[in-house]
C-alpha positions as CSV (number, residue, x, y, z in Angstrom):
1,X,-33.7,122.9,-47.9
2,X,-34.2,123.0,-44.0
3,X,-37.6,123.5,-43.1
4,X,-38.5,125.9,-41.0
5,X,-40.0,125.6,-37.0
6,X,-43.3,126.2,-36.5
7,X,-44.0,128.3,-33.4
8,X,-43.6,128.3,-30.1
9,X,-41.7,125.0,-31.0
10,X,-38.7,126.5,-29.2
11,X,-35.5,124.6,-30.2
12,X,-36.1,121.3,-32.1
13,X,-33.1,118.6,-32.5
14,X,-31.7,115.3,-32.9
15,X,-30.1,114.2,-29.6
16,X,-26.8,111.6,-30.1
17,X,-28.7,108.8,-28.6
18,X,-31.0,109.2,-31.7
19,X,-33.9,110.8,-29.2
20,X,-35.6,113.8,-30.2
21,X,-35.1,117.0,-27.9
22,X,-38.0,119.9,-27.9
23,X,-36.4,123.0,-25.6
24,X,-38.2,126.7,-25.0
25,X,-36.9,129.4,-23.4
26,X,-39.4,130.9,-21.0
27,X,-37.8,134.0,-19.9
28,X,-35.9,135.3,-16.7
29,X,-36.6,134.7,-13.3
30,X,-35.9,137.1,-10.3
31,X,-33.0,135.4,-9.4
32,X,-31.3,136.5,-13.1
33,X,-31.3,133.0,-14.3
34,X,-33.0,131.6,-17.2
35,X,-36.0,129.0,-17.1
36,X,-36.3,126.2,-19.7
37,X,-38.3,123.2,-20.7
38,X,-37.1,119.9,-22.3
39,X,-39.3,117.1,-23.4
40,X,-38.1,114.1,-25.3
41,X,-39.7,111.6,-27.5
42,X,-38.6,108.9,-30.1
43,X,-39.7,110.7,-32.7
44,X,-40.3,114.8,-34.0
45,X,-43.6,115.0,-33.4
46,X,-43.9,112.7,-29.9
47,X,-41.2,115.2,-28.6
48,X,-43.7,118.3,-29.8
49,X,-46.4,116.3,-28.4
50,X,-44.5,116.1,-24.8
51,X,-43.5,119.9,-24.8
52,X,-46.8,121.0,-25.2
53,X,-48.1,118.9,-22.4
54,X,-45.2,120.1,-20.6
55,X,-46.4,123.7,-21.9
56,X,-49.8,123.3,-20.0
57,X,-47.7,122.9,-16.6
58,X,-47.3,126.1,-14.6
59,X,-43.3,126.6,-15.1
60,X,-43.0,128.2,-11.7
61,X,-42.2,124.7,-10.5
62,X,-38.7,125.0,-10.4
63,X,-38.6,128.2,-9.0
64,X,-40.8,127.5,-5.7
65,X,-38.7,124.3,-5.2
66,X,-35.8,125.7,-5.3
67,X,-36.8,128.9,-2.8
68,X,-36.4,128.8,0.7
69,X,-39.2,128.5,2.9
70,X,-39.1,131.8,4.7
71,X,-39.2,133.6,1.5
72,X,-41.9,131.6,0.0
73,X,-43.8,132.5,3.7
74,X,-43.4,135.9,2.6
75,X,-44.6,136.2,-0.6
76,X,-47.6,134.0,0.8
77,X,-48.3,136.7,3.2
78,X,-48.5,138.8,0.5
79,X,-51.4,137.4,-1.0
80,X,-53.3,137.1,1.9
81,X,-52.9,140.4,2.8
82,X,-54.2,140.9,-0.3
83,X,-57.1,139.1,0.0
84,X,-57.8,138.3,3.6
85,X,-58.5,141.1,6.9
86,X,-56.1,142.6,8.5
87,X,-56.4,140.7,11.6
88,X,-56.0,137.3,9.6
89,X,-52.8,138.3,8.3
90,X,-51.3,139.5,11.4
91,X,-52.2,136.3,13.0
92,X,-50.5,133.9,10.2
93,X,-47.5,136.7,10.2
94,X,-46.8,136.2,13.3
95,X,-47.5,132.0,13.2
96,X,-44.6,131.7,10.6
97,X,-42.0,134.5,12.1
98,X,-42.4,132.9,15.7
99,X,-43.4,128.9,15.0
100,X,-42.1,128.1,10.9
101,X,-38.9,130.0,10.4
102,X,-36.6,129.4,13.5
103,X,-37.2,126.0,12.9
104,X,-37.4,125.0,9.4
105,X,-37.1,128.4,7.2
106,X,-34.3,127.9,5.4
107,X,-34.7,124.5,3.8
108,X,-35.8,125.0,0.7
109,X,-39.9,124.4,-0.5
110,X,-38.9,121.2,-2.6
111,X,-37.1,119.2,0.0
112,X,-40.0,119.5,2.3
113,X,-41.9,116.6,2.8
114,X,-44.7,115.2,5.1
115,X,-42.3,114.1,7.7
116,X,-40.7,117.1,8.0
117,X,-44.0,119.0,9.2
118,X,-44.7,116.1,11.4
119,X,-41.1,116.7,13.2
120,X,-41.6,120.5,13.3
121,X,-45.2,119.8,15.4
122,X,-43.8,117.3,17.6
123,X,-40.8,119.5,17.9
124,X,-43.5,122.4,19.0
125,X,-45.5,119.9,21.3
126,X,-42.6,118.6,23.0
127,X,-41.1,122.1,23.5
128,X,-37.5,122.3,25.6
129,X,-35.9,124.2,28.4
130,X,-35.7,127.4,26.5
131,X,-39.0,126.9,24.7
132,X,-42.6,126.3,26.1
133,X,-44.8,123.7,24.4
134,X,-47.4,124.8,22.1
135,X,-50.9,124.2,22.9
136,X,-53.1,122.5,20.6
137,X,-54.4,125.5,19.4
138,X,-51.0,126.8,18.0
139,X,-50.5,123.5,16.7
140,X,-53.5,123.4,14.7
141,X,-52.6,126.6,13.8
142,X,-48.8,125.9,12.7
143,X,-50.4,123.3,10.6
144,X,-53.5,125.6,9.0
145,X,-51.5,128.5,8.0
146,X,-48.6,125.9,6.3
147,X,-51.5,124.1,4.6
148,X,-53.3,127.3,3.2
149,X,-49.5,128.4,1.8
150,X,-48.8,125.0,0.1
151,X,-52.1,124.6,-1.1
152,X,-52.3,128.1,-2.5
153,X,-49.3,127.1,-4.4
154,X,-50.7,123.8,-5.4
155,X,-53.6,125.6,-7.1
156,X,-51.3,128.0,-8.8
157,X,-49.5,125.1,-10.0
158,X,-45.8,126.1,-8.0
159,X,-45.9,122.9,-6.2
160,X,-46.7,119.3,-7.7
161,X,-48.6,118.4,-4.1
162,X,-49.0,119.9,-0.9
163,X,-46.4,118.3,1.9
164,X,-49.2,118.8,4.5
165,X,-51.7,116.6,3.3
166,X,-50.2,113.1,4.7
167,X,-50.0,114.8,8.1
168,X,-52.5,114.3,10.8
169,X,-54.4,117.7,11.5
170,X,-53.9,118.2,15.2
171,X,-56.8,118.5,16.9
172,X,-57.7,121.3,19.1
173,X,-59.6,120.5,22.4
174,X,-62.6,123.0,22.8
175,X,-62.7,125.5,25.9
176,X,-65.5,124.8,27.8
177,X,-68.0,128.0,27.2
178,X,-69.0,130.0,30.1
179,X,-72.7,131.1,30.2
180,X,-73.0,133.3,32.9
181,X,-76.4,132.9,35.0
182,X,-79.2,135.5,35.0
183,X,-78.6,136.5,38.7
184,X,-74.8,137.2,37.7
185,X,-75.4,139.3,34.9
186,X,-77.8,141.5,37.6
187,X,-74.7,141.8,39.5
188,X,-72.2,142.3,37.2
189,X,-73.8,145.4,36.0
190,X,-75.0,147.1,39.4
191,X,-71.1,147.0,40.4
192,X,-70.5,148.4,36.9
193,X,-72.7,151.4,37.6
194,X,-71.2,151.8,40.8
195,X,-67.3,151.3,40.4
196,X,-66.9,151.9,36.1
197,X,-70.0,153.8,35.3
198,X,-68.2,155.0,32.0
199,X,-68.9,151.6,30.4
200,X,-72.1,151.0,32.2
201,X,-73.8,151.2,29.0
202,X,-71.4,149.5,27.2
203,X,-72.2,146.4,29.6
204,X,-75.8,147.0,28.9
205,X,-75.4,146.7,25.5
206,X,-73.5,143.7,25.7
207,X,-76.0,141.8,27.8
208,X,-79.1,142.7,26.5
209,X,-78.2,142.9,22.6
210,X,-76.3,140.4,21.2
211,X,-73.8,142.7,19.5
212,X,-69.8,141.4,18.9
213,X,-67.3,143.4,20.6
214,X,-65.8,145.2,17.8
215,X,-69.5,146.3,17.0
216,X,-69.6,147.9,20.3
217,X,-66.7,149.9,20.9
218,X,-66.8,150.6,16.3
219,X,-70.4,152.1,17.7
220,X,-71.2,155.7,16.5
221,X,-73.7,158.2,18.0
222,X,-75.0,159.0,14.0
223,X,-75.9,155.2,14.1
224,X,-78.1,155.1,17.2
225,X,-82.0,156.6,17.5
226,X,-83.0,156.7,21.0
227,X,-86.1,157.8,20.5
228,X,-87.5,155.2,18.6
229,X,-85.3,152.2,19.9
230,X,-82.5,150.9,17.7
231,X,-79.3,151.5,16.3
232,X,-77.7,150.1,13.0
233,X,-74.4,147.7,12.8
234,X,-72.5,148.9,10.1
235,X,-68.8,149.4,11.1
236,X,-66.7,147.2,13.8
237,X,-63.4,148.5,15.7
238,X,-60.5,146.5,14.0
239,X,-56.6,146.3,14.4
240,X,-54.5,147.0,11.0
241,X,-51.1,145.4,10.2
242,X,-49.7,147.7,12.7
243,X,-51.3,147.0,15.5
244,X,-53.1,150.4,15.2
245,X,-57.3,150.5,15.9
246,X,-59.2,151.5,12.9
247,X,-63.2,151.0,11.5
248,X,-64.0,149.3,8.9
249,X,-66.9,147.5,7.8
250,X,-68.7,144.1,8.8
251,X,-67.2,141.3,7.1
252,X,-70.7,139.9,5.6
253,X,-73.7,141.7,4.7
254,X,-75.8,140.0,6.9
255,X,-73.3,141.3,9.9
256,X,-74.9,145.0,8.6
257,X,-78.1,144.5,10.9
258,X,-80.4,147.2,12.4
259,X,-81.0,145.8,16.6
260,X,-84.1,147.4,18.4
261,X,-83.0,148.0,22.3
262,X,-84.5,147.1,25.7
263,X,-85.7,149.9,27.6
264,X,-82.6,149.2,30.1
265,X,-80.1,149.9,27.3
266,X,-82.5,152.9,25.3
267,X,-81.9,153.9,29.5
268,X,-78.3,153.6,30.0
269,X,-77.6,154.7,26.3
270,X,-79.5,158.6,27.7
271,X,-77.5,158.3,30.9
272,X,-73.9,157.9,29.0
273,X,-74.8,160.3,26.3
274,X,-75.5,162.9,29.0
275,X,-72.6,162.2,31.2
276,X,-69.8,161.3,29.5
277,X,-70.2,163.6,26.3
278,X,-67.7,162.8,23.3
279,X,-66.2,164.6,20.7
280,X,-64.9,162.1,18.3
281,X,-68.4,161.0,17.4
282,X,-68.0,157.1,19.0
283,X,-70.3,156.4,21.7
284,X,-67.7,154.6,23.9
285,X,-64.3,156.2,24.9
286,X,-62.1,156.2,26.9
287,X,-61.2,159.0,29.7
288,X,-59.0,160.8,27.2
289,X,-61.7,160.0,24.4
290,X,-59.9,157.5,22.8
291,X,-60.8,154.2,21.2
292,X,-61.4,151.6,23.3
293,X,-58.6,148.7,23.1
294,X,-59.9,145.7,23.7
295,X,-57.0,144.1,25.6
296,X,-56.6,147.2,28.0
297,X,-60.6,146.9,28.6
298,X,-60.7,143.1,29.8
299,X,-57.8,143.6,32.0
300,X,-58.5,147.0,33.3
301,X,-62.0,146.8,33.6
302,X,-64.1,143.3,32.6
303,X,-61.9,141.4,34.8
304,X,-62.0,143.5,37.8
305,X,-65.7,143.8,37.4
306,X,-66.5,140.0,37.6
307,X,-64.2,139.5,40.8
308,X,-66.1,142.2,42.8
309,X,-69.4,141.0,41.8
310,X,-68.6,137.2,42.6
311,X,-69.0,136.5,39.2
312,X,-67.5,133.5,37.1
313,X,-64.6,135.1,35.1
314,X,-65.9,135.3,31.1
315,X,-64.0,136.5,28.5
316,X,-66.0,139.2,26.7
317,X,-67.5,137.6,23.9
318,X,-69.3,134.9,26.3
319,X,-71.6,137.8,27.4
320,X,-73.2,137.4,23.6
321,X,-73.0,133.8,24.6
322,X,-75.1,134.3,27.7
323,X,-77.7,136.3,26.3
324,X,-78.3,134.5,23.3
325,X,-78.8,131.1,25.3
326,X,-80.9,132.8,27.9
327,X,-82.8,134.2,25.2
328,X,-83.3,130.8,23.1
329,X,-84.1,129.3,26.5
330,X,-87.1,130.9,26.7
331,X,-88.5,130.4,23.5
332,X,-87.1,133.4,21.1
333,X,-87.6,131.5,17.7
334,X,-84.2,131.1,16.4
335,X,-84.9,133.0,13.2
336,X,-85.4,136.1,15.3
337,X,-82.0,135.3,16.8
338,X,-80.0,134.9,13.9
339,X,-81.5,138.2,12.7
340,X,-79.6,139.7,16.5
341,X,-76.7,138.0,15.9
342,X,-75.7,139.1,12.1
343,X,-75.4,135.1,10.8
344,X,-76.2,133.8,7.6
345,X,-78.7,131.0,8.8
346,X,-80.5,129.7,11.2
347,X,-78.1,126.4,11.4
348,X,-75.1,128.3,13.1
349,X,-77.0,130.3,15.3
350,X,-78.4,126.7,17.0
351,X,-75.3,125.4,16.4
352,X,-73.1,127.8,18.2
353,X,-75.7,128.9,20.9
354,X,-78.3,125.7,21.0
355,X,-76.9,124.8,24.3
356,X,-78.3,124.3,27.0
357,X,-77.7,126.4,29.7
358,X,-78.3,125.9,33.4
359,X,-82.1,124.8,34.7
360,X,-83.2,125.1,30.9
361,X,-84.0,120.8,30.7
362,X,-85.9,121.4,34.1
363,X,-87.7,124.5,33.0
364,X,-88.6,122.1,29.8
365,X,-89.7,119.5,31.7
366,X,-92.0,121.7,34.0
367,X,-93.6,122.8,30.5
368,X,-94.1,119.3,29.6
369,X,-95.8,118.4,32.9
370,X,-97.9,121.0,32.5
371,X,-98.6,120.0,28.6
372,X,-99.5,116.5,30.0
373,X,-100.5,116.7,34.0
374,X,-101.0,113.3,35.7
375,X,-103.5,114.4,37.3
376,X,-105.7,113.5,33.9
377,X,-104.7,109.8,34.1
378,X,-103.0,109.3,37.2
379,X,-106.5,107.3,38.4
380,X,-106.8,105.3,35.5
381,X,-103.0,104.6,36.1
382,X,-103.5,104.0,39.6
383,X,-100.5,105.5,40.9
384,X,-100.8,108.9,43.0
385,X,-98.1,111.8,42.5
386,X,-95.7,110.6,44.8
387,X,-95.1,107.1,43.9
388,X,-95.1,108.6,40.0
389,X,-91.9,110.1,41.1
390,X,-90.1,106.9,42.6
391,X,-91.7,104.8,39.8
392,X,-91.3,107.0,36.6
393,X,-88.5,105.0,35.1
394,X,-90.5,101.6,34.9
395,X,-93.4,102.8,34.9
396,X,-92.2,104.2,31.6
397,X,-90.9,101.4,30.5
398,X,-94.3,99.1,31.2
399,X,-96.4,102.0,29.2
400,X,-93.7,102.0,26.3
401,X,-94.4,98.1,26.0
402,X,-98.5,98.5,26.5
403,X,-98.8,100.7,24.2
404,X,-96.6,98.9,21.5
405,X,-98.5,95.8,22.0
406,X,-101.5,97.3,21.5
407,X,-100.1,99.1,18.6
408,X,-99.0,95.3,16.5
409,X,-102.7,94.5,17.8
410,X,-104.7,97.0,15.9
411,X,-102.4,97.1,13.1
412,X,-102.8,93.3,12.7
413,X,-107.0,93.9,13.1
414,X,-106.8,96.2,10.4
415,X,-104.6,95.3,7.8
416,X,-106.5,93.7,5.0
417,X,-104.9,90.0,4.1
418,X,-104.0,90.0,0.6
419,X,-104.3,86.5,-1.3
420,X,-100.5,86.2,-1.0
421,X,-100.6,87.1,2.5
422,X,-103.3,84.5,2.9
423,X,-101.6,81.4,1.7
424,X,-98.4,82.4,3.6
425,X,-100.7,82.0,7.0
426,X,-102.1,78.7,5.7
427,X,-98.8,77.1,5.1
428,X,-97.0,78.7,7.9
């Protein structure tokens, strides 16, 4: 009699070319067709052996090779919708629908190879009469968004390697960061209270606290306690997939911060509440006590600001920059400063904001004169002030190698000779 197959062995036969076949069915795929697996060996059980390896695969292999690139964009976007903001899905949405499928969204996923991402950037660099060229900042994000899709199906086991990988990462050049100067700040906000004195305060806030922008204009009145100096950060203005405003809440913990104010902004913060009064509960509004959009207020009102004051022009979230350099410049420990700024260590609040900002290596220097005066060895140096000045670079140099000779000397009086040490000085 025939003996029976075990399970989940599928179809079990004897090919022609005397090769044994293992098959399984594994169901229907969206498309209506059916998915199989084959695996082949010299004998029964090598070809069992080969089908279950072949088992451990993910089987949607065949089905994200043979889709075409838009769709496989899409159902992408789907997950990261799921699990990313709002904001970072718009901004990959739109990266494939205006940079990815005009150009290569209908070949499908498995004929996509390294050099076809390298043509599609230096297609985008290059750019043509009808098409700008992409900056290196949409290039590198081309190239992040197509990474984080293949990779996400690389992990799930769709793809057998991600296409992106042999590709150079294009590398973004950094825009310089513009730290306003303590004198511009002063006159950024008295033509503020003169010209927009509806977002005086908001200004205020900006300069003196270290909050983001979306944790300004999210800002509500049940969040704020004049009277004994703070307010608490715990929901940000955001856009949804529709481009509509919305709140919703910091993206970390440590983002959720309570941030006591400077008498100017406990000040302006009175002044607003009395004047421009608001319904809706948020402490900044517009005139018909709207949201504030954040586009509509650097055009309309940041921008227009900076120009009458004589100001350098700043994008808004470079007035957190300026404060929080200004701030480190003068000595507020950094710990304090991460605390202000909502970040999870210490290491990216000296990172981002450890710069240094104009006069601060002079100020330093001043400090350090006055840690180490000349006038406490200038005699014994015999120099006066004014040639220290002209001489200071060799004069450095000269101490440097005084003081390391003198160092080898007493180092060499004090060391105690070991008998090894010994007989090497004898024979040397």
């Amino acid at each position: 009699m025939r003996k029976r197959r075990g399970r989940k062995e599928g179809a079990l036969y004897l090919r022609s070319d005397g090769r044994w076949c293992a098959r399984v069915d594994l169901g229907i795929n969206k498309d209506g067709k059916r998915l199989q697996i084959a695996a082949y060996g010299k004998t029964k059980t090598e070809a069992l052996e080969n089908l279950a390896a072949r088992r451990q695969q993910p089987h949607g292999t065949r089905v994200a090779r043979d889709q075409r690139l838009s769709d496989f964009c899409t159902d992408y976007l789907v997950n990261v919708g799921i699990e990313n903001s709002d904001a970072t899905w718009s901004l990959r949405s739109t990266t494939i629908k205006k940079y990815v499928d005009p150009f290569i969204g209908g070949i499908p996923v498995g004929r996509i190879t390294t050099d076809t991402i390298r043509d599609l950037l230096l297609e985008l660099k290059k750019g043509n009469r009808d098409r700008k060229a992409c900056s290196d900042h949409t290039l590198h994000r081309v190239y992040s968004t197509l990474h984080s899709a293949f990779q996400k199906a690389v992990d799930h086991g769709d793809l057998p390697r991600n296409p992106c990988k042999g590709c150079p990462k294009p590398k973004p050049k950094r825009r310089p960061r513009v730290i306003l100067e303590l004198d511009e700040a002063h006159r950024v906000l008295q033509t503020a209270l003169t010209h927009s004195p509806r977002y005086f305060a908001l200004l205020v806030l900006a300069a003196t606290s270290a909050m983001r922008q979306g944790e300004i204009f999210g800002l509500r009145w049940e969040y704020v306690n004049l009277d004994k100096g703070w307010l608490d950060v715990t929901l940000q203005l955001a856009y949804n997939k529709e481009g509509q405003l919305f709140l919703k809440a910091p993206k970390t913990e440590k983002s959720k911060r309570r941030i006591q104010l400077s008498e100017l902004a406990i000040a302006a913060l009175r002044w607003h509440k009395e004047r421009f009064p608001s319904s809706s509960g948020l402490v900044f509004t517009t005139d018909g006590e709207n949201a504030v959009w954040k586009r509509n207020f650097s055009q309309r009102v940041l921008d227009p600001l900076l120009e009458m004051a004589g100001a350098r022009r700043v994008v808004f979230h470079e007035l957190r920059h300026t404060v929080n350099s200004l701030l480190l410049a003068e000595g507020v420990s950094p710990v304090v400063m991460a605390e202000m700024l909502g970040h999870e260590s210490t290491r990216m609040t000296l990172d981002v904001y450890g710069q240094s900002v104009p006069g601060a290596q002079k100020a330093a220097v001043q400090k350090t004169n006055q840690l180490f005066p000349l006038s406490e060895l200038g005699c014994q140096l015999g120099v006066n002030e004014a040639s220290a000045t002209n001489d200071a670079q060799n004069e450095n140099a000269q101490s440097f190698n005084r003081i390391r000779r003198f160092q080898l000397v007493e180092m060499r009086r004090l060391e105690l000779l070991t008998p090894y040490m010994r007989s090497k000085c004898s024979t040397s």
